[in-house]
VOTOR-309497 format. One record per residue (C-alpha): residue number from 1; residue in one letter; x, z negated, y negated. Coordinates in steps of 0.2 Angstrom, whole numbers. Layout:
<nodes>
<node NUM, 'a', <X, Z, Y>>
...
</nodes>
This chain:
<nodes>
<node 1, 'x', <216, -503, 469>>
<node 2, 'x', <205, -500, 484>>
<node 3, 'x', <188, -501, 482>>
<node 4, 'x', <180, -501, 503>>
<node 5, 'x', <164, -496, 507>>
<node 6, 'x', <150, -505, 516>>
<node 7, 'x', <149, -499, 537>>
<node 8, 'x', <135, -486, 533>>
<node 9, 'x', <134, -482, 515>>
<node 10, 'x', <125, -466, 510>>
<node 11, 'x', <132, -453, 502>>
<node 12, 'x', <126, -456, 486>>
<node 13, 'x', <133, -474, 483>>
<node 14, 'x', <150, -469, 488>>
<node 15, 'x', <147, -453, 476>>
<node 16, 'x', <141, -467, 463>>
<node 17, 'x', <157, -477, 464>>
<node 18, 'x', <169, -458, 464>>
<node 19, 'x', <158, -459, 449>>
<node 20, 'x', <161, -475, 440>>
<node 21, 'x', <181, -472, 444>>
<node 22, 'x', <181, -454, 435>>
<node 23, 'x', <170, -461, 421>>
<node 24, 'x', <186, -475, 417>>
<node 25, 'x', <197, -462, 415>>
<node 26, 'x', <203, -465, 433>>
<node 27, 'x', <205, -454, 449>>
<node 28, 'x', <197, -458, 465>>
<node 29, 'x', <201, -453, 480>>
<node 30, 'x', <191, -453, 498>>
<node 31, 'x', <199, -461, 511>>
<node 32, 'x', <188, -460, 527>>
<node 33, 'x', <190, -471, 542>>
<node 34, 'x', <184, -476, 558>>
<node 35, 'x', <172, -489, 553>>
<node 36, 'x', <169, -484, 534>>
<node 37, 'x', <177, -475, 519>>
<node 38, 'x', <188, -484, 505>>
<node 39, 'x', <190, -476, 490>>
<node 40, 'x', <208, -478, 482>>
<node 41, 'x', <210, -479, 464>>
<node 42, 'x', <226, -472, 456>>
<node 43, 'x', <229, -464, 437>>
<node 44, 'x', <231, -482, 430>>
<node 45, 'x', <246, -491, 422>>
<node 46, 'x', <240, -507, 425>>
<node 47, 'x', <226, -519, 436>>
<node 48, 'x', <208, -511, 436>>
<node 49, 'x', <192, -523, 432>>
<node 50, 'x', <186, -527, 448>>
<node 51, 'x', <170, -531, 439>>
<node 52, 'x', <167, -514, 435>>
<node 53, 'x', <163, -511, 453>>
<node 54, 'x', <150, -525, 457>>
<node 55, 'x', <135, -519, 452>>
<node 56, 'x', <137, -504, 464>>
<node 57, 'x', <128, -504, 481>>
<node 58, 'x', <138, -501, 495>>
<node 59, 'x', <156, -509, 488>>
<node 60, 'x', <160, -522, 501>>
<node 61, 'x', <176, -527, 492>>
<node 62, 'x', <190, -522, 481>>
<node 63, 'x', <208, -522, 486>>
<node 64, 'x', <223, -522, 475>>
<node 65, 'x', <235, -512, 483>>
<node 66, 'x', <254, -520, 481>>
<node 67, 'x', <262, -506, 489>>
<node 68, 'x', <270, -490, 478>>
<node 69, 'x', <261, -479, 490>>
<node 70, 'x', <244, -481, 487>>
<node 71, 'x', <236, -469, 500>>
<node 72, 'x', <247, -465, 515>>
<node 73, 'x', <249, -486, 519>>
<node 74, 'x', <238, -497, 531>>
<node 75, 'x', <235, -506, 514>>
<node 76, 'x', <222, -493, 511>>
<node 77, 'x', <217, -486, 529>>
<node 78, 'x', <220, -498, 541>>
<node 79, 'x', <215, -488, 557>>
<node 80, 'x', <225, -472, 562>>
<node 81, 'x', <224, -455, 556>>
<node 82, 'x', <220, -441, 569>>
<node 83, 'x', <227, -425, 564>>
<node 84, 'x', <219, -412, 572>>
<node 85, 'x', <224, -392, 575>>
<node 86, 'x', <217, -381, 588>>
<node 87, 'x', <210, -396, 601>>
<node 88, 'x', <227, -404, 597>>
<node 89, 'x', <228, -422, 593>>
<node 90, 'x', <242, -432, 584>>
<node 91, 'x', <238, -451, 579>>
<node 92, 'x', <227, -461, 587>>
<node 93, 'x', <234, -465, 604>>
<node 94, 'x', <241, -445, 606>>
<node 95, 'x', <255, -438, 608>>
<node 96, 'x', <258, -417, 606>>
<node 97, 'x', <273, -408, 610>>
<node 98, 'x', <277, -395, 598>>
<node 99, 'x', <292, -384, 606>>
<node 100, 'x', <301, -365, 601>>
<node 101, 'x', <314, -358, 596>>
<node 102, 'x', <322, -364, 578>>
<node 103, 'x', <322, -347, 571>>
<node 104, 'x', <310, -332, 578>>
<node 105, 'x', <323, -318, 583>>
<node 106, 'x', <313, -306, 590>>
<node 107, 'x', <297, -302, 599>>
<node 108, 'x', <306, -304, 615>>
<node 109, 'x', <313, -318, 610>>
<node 110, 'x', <300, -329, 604>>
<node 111, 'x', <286, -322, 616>>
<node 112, 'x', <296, -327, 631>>
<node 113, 'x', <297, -346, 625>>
<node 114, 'x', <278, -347, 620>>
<node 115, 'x', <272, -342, 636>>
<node 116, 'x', <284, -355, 642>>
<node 117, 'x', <279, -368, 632>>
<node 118, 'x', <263, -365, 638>>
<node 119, 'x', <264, -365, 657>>
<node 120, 'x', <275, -383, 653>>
<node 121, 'x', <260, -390, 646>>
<node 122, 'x', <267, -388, 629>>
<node 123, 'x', <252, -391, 613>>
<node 124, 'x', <260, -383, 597>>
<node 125, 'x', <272, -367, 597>>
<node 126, 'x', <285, -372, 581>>
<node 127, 'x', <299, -356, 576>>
<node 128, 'x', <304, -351, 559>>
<node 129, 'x', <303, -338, 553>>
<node 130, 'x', <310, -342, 533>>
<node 131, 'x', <324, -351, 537>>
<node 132, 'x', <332, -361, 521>>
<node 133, 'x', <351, -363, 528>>
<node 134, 'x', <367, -372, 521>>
<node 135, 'x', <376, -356, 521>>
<node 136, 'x', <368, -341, 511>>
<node 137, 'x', <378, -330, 522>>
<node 138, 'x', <367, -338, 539>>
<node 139, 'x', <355, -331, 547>>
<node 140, 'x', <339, -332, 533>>
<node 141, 'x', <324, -328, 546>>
<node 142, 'x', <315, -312, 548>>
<node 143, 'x', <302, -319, 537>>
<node 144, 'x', <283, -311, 535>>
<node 145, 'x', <288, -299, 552>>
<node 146, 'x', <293, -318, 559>>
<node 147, 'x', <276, -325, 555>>
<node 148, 'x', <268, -309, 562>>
<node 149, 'x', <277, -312, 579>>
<node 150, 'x', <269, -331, 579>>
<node 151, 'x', <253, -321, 577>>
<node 152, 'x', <256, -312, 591>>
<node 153, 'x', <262, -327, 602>>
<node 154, 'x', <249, -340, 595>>
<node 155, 'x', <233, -324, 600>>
<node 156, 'x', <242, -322, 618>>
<node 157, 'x', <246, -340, 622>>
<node 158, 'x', <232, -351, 613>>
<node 159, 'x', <245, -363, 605>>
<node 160, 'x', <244, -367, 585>>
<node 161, 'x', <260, -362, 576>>
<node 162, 'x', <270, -371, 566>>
<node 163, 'x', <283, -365, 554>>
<node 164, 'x', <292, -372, 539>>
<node 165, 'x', <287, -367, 521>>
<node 166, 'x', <303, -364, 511>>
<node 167, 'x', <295, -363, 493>>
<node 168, 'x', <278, -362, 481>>
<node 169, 'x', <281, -342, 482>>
<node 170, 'x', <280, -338, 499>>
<node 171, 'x', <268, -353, 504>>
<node 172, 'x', <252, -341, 500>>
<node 173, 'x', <260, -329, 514>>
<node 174, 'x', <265, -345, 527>>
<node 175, 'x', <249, -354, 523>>
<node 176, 'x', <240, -336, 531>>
<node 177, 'x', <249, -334, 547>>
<node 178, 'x', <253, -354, 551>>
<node 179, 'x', <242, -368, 556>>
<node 180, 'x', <255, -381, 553>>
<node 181, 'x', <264, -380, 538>>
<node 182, 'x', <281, -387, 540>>
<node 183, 'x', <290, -395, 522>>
<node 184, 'x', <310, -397, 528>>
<node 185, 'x', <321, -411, 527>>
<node 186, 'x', <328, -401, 513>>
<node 187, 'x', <313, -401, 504>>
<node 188, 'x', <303, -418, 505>>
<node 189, 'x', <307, -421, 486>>
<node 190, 'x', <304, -404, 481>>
<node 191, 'x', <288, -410, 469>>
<node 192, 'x', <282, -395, 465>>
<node 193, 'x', <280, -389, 483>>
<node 194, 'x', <273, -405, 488>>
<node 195, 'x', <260, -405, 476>>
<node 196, 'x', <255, -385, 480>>
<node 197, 'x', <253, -391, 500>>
<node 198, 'x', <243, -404, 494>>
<node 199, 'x', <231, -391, 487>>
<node 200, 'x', <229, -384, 503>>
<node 201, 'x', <218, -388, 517>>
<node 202, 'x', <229, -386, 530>>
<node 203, 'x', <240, -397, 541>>
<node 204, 'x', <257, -402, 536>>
<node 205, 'x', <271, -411, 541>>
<node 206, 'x', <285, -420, 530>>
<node 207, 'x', <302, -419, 537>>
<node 208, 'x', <312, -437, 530>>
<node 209, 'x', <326, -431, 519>>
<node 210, 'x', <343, -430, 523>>
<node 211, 'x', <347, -447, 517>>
<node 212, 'x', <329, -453, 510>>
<node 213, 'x', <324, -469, 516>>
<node 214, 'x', <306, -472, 523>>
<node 215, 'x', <298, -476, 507>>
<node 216, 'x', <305, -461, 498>>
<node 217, 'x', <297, -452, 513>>
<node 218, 'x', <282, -462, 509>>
<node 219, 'x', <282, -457, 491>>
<node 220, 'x', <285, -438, 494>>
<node 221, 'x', <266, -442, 507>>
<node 222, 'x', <258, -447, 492>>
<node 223, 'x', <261, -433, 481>>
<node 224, 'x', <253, -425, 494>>
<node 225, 'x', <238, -434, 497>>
<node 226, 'x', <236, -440, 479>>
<node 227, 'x', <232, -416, 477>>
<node 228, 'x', <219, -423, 491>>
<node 229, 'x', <226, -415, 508>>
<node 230, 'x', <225, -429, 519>>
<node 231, 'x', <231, -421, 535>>
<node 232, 'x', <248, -426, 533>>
<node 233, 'x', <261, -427, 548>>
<node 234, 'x', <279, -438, 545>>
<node 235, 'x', <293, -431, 556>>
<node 236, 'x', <310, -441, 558>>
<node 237, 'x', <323, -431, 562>>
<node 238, 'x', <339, -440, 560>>
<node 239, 'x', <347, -446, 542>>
<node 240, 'x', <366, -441, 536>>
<node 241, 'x', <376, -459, 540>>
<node 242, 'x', <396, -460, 544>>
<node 243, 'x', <394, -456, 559>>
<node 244, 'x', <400, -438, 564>>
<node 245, 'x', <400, -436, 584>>
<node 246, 'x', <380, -430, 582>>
<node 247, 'x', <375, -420, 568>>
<node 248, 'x', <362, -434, 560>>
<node 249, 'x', <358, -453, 568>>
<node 250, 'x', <339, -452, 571>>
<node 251, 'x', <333, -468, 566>>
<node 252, 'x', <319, -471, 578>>
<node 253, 'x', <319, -490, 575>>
<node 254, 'x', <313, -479, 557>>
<node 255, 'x', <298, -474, 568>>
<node 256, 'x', <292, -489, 574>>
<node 257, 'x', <294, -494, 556>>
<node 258, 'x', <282, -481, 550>>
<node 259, 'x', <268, -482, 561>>
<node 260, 'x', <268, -500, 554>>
<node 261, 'x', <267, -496, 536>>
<node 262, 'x', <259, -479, 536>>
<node 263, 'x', <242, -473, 543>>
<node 264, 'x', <247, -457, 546>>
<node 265, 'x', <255, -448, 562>>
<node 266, 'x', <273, -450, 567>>
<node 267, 'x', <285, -438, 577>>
<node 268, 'x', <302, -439, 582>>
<node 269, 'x', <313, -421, 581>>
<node 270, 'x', <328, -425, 592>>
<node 271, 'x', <334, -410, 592>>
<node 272, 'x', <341, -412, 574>>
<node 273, 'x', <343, -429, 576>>
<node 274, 'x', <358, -425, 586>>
<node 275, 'x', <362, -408, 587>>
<node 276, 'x', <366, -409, 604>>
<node 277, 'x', <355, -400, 619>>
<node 278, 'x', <360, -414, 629>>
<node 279, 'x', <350, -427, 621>>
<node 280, 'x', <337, -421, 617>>
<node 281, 'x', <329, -427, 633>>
<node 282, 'x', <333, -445, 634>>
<node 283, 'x', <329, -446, 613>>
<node 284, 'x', <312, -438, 617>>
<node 285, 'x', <308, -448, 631>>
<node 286, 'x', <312, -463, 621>>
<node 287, 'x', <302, -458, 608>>
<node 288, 'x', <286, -454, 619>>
<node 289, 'x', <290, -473, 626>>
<node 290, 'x', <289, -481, 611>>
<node 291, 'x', <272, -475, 603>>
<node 292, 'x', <278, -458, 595>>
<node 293, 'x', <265, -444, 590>>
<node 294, 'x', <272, -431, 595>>
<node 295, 'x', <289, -424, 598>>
<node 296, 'x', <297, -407, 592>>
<node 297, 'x', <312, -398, 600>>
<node 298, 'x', <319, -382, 600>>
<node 299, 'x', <322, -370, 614>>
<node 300, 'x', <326, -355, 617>>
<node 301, 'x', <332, -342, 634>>
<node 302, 'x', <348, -341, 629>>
<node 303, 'x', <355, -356, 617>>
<node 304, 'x', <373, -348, 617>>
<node 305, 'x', <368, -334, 608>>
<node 306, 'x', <356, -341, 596>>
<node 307, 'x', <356, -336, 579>>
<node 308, 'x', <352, -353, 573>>
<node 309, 'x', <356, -371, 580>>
<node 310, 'x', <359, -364, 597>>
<node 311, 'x', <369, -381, 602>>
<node 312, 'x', <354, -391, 600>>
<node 313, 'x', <342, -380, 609>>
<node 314, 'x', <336, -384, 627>>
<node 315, 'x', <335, -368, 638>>
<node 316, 'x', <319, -366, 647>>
<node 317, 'x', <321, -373, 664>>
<node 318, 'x', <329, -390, 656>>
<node 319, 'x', <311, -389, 643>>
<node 320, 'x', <303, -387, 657>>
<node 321, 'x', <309, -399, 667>>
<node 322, 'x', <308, -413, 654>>
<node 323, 'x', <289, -408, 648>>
<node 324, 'x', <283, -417, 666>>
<node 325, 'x', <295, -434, 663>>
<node 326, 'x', <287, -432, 645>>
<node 327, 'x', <270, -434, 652>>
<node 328, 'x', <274, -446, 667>>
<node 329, 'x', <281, -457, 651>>
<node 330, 'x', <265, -455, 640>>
<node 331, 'x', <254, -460, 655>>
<node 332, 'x', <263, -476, 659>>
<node 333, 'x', <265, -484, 641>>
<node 334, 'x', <244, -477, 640>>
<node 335, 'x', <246, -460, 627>>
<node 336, 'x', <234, -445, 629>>
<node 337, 'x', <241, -430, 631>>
<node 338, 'x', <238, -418, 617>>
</nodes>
């Protein structure tokens, strides 16, 4: 159930209604939008009273919500969510580039692509630096010495970081050193890490699954949300089918999808949604073309020699290069930048 809020109600009738929810054994949660708040009910097995909620001031009407997913949907906030992180936008009519190298390899390394993301008008600096891999004999990261080197890159070039969180023991640490924190493809079912992001107050964005369909991705949202983080950012980066000349498909009809049923911001990773460097462009500038919020991609000075998913990563001057049609594209189908 959705219980929405007159255009200008005070404080203390939406805390009246938070109120009356927790006082039925319910739990509310605060969903602000552009024009008034909603307030989402959920805790209950079966149809709440709507009676219970009109002798409140402020209650413009009550919902019930058919959808699984009670908070990340349009049902319950029909106007876009604008994630924001260091004057970055997503959602909303924006579109962010977050680019880096998949794994941070050294200070050389890394520093050499932030500043270049940078001068290509890149917004967010992504590069891991715990790196979950199918092999235990990969390359792992260089873990908290990697998150020290994103320090250094995010205090000398401005950009927010972004890095992926690989468990519930080591988010305290990621959580200090990122501004984005990134749950895998691996992990968009992990429930317990889920629900420990959702009790942060940071940013994060949810990678679909291997093979999830988009209302699992929905669901793995909500657990989430439902711990009361509502900065949340859903990433498509390609699903496992039969196919096997690219490394996933990336389904971005899936995308156009989302933003229908969801809220919240979508971006499109092509770089793992084919594995091949050269994609990544014509994907990317597909998804800026059809209303994506963002775009991640990997590059990195010398993909030959990269210690992690080297074939999908552009090399700088290709980044480059692609970063300006990126922002032709965004200005022509009427995105801002950043």
């Amino acid at each position: 159930m959705l219980i929405v809020m007159s255009p200008g109600a005070s404080r203390a009738e939406i805390d009246a209604v938070l109120g009356r929810v927790r006082d039925l054994g319910f739990a509310p949660h605060e969903i602000p939008g552009a024009q008034r708040v909603a307030i989402g009910i959920t805790g209950n097995d079966g149809p709440v009273d709507a009676d219970r909620f009109a002798d409140l001031r402020g209650v413009a009407d009550v919902v019930r919500v058919s959808k699984p997913y009670k908070l990340v949907g349009r049902e319950a906030k029909p106007d876009d969510t604008i994630v924001s992180v260091g004057g970055v936008a997503m959602g909303g009519g924006h579109t962010a580039i977050m680019a880096g190298p998949c794994a941070v390899e050294s200070r050389d390394q890394l520093l050499a692509v932030a500043r270049a993301v940078k001068a290509a008008g890149g917004h967010i600096l992504r590069g891991g630096a715990f790196k979950p891999r199918t092999s235990p004999y990969a390359f792992q990261g260089l873990k908290e010495e990697g998150l020290r080197l994103l320090d250094e890159a995010r205090r000398e070039t401005g950009l927010p970081v972004i890095t992926e969180v690989k468990d519930v023991e080591t988010l305290p640490l990621v959580e200090k050193w990122s501004d984005i924190l990134q749950i895998g493809a691996r992990n968009m079912q992990n429930f317990s890490l889920l629900e420990a992001v959702g009790g942060t107050r940071k940013p994060v964005m949810l990678k679909r699954g291997l093979s999830a369909t988009i209302a699992e991705m929905l669901m793995a949202a909500e657990y989430i949300m439902s711990r009361g983080n509502h900065q949340i950012i859903l990433c498509e980066r390609g699903i496992r089918t039969f196919e096997t000349a690219t490394r996933n498909t990336l389904d971005l009809g899936g995308v156009v999808v989302l933003r229908a049923m969801s809220h919240l911001p979508v971006v499109v990773d092509p770089s793992h949604g084919v594995g091949l460097w050269y994609a990544v462009g014509p994907l990317a500038r597909a998804a800026v073309a059809l209303g994506a919020d963002g775009v991640m991609m990997e590059v990195h000075p010398d993909p030959a020699h990269a210690l992690s998913d080297g074939p999908q990563s552009l090399r700088i001057d290709r980044f480059t290069s692609l970063m300006g049609e990126l922002r032709r594209i965004a200005d022509v189908v009427g995105r801002a930048w950043g």
